[in-house]
Each structure stands twice: as C-alpha cells, then as structure tokens.
ZAMARGU-4260 file (C-alpha; in steps of 0.2 Angstrom, whole numbers, plus 5000, padded with zeros to 4 digits):
<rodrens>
0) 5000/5000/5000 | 5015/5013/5003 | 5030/5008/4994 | 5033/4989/4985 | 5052/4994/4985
5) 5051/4995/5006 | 5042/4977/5008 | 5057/4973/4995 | 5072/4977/5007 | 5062/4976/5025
10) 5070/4956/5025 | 5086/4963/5021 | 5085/4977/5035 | 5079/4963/5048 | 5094/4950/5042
15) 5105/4965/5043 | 5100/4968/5061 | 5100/4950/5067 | 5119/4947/5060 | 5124/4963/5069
20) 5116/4958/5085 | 5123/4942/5082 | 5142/4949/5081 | 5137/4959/5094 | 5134/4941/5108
25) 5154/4938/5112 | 5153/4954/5123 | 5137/4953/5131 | 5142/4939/5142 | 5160/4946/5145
30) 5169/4957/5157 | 5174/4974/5147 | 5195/4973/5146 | 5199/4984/5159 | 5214/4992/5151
35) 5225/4996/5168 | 5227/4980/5168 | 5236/4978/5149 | 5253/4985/5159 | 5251/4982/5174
40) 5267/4971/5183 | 5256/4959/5190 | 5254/4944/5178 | 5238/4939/5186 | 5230/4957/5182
45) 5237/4955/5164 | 5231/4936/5163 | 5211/4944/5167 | 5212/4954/5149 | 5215/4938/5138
50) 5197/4933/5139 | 5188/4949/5136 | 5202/4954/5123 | 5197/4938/5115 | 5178/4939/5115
55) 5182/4957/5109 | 5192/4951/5092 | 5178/4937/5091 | 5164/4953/5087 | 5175/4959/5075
60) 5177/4945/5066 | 5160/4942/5066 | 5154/4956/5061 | 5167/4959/5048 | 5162/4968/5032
65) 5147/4975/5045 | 5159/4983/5056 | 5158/5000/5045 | 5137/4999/5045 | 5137/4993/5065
70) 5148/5011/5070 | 5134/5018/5059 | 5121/5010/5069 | 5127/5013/5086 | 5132/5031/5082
75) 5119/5038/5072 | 5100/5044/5075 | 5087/5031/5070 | 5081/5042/5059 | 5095/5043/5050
80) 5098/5022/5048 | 5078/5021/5043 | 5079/5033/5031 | 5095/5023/5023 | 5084/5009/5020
85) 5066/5013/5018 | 5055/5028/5009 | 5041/5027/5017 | 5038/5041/5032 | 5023/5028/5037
90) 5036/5013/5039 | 5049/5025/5048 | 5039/5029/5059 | 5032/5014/5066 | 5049/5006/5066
95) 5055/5020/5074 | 5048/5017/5088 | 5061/5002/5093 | 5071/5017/5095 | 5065/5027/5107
100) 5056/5016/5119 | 5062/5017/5136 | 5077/5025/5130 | 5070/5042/5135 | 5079/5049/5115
105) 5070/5057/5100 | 5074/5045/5084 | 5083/5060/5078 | 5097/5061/5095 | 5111/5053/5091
110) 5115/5036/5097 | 5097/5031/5094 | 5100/5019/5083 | 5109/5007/5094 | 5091/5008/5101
115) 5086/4998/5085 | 5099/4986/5089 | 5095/4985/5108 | 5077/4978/5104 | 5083/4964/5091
120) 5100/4959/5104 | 5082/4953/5116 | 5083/4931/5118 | 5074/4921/5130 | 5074/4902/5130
125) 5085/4902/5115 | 5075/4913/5105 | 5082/4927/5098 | 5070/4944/5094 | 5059/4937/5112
130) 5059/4949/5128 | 5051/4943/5144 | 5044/4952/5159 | 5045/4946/5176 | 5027/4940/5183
135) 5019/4954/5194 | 5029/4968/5182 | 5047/4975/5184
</rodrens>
C-alpha cells in the first residue's frame, strides 16, 4: 500500500539487524577489558584481559564487512539508519519506535539507533528477537 520497494528490502534490514546483534553476543556475556590491567606488573591482572580481549576480536570477526554499518548503527540517529533503507515516512515511523522506547531519545538524537539494535539483541529460551517480563511487572 506505501511503497513495494520497502516490503522489498524490509528482509534485508531485519537479516541486517540480526547478523549485527549476532556479532554483537561475544561481549554481552563478558567482562569489558579493563585496560590498567594491559601493563600492569602483576601477571595475574594481565592474565584477566585475555578473555575479554578475545571475546572482543571474536565481534569483529564476526561482524566483519558489518563493522563499517554497525559504527553507523550505534552512532547515528534512528532516523538517519531508517531513512537509509526505507521511503516510506509511514514505515519509519512505526519502526521507529524500537528506537525510542524506554530510552528516553528522539529518533533523531544521536546514538538512537543502537536503540534499534537493543530491541533485536532481546533472547529468552534460545529465541532470539523474544523479551520477557517478570510476573507481577518490573
């Protein structure tokens, strides 16, 4: 009804966000490197970065040639990243709102669009895309 090129491409945008959330997974269940310890003297410090160096390396290979749209991603408005990949100002919209709720953003602040990538990163049971609330509310 609003544009045959946009349900063309709106696969393609959801396989795009799913491999990035995908490259995304080695960090989420890692420690962040703490990079005092990189040269410290104590070799058990130094020993605590190998994992998280490791699982850091693993997103970029994964993500590999969708490292350069991922910084977009992260960086970027929603606005921005919707209007990359679909004409229709009724479709922007309503995906749009992946990008602002609960972040307390406009899709048009940057960093907005890491929203879009929060709500797909969501897995409960081994299904990806699935969020979960605790009985009797959060």
């Amino acid at each position: 009804k609003f544009s045959k090129k946009d349900a063309q491409v709106y696969a393609e945008y959801e396989s795009w966000l799913d491999r990035l959330a995908k490259g995304v997974d080695p960090l989420l269940d890692n420690t962040p490197v703490n990079l005092h310890h990189i040269y410290s003297s104590c070799w058990k410090e130094r020993w605590s970065t190998i994992k998280p160096i490791m699982a850091f390396g693993s997103m970029l290979q994964q993500l590999n040639k969708d490292l350069p749209s991922f910084y977009d991603l992260v960086m970027s408005p929603a606005s921005k990243i919707l209007e990359c990949w679909f004409e229709s100002e009724v479709l922007q919209a309503s995906l749009a709102t992946d990008a602002i709720i609960g972040a307390m953003l406009s899709p048009y602040s940057a960093g907005s669009g890491y929203v879009l990538l929060h709500h797909v990163m969501g897995e409960l049971e081994g299904q990806r895309n699935v969020w979960g609330y605790p009985e009797g509310g959060m």
